[in-house]
C-alpha positions in Angstrom: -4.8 -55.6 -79.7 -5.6 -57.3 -76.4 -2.2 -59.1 -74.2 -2.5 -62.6 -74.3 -2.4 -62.5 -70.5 -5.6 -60.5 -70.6 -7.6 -62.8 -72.9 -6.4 -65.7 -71.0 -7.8 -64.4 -68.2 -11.0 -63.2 -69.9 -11.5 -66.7 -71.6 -11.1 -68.1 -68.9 -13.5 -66.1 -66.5 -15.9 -66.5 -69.1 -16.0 -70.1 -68.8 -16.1 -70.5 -65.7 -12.7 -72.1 -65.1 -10.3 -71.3 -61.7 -7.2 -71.1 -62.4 -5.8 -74.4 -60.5 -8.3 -76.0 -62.8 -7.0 -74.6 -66.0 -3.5 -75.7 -64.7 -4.4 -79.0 -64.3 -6.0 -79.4 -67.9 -2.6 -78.5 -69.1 -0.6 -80.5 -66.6 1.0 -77.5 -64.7 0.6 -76.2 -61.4 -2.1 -73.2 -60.8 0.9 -70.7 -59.7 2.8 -71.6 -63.0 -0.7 -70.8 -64.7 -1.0 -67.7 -63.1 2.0 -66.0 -64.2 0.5 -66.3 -67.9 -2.0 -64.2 -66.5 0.0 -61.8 -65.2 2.3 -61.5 -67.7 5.0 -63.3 -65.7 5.8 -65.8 -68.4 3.5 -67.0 -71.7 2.3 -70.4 -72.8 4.0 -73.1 -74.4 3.5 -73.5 -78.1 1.6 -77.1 -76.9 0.2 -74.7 -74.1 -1.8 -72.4 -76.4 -2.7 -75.0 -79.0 -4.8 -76.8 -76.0 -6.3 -73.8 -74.5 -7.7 -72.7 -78.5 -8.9 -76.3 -78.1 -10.5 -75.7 -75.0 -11.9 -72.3 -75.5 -12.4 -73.0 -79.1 -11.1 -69.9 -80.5 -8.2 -69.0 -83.0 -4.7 -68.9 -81.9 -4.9 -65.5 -83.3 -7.5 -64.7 -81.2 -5.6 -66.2 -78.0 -2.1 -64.7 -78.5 -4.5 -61.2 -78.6 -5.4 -60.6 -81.8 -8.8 -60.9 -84.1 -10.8 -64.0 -84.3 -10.2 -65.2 -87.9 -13.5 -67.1 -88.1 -12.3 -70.4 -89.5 -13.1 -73.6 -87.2 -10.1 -75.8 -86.9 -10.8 -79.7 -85.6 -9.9 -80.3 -82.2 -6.4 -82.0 -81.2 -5.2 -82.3 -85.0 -2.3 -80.3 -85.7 0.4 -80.4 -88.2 4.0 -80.8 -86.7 5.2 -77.4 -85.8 9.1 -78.3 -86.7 7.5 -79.8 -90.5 4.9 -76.7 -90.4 8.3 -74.0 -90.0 10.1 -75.6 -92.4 7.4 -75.7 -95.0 6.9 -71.6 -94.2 10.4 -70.8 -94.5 10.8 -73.2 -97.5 7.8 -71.3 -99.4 9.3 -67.9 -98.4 12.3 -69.1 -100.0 14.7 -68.2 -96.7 17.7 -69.9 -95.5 18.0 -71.3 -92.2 20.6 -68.2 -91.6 18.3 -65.7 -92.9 15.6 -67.0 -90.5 17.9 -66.9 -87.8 18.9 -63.3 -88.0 15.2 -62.1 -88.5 15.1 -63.5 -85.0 18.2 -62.4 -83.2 18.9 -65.6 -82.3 22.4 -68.0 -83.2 21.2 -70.2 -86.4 22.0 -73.7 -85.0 18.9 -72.2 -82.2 16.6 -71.9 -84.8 17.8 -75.2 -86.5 16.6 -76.6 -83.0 13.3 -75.7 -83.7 13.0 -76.9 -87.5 14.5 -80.5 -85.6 12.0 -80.5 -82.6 14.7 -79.9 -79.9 13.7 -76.2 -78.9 10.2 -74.5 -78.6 10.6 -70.7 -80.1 9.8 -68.3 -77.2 6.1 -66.0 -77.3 8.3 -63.5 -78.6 10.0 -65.6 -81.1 6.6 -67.2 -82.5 5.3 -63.4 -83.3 8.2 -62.3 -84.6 8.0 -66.1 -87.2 4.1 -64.8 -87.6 5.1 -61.4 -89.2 7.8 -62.6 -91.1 6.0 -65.3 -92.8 2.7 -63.3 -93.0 0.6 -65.7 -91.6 -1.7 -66.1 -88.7 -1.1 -67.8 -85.5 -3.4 -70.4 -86.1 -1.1 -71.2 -89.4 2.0 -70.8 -88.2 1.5 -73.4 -85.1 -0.3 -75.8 -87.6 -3.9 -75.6 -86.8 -5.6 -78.0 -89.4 -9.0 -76.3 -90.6 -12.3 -78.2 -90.7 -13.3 -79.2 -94.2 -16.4 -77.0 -95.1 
């Protein structure tokens, strides 16, 4: 499993991009941009969902693991607070439950069901695992009717 930092890098080598450009497109300075690729600091949740748009590849495949093959359309994406409560809902977890899964206080975690904190890299893998789905799913990637 590749480090996001080393696919964002690759992706973006690939396509020609520098990185001041790439920090532009996602409306942050080229220094801040070039932490992700140095494993400094990781995207924003909003962060990754542009650059899969960009690159067009997976989330999975971004945050370093397989590409899942499934096409997603381009700048549609569920809610990530509606999408997290739906998960948790359908795995039949409490808010608490969720909470302790993550090390984190519960009202933090309530803050992300409401909109009012973004979960960590760290905190979006560990939410991946738990609900045993992919990235793409767990940030709300809408698929492409086939």
């Amino acid at each position: 499993m590749k480090k996001i930092s080393e696919r964002l890098k690759e992706l973006r080598k690939q396509a020609g991009f520098t990185q001041k450009q790439i920090g532009e497109y996602l409306g942050i300075d080229s220094g801040s941009y070039a932490w992700y690729e140095r494993e400094k600091g990781n995207p924003t949740r909003q962060a990754i969902l542009m650059l899969c748009d960009l690159y067009q590849v997976s989330a999975e495949y971004l945050t370093g693991g397989e590409e899942t093959g499934k096409k997603y359309k381009q700048g549609e994406w569920e809610a990530f607070p509606q999408r997290l409560k739906k998960l948790r809902r359908t795995s039949n977890m409490k808010q608490k439950e969720v909470a302790e899964v993550l090390k984190i206080h519960r009202e933090s975690y309530v803050y992300y069901e409401n909109g009012k904190f973004e979960p960590r890299m760290v905190n979006l893998y560990q939410l991946k695992n738990l609900f045993g789905v992919s990235m793409d799913e767990l940030l709300g990637r809408i698929e492409e009717e086939k």
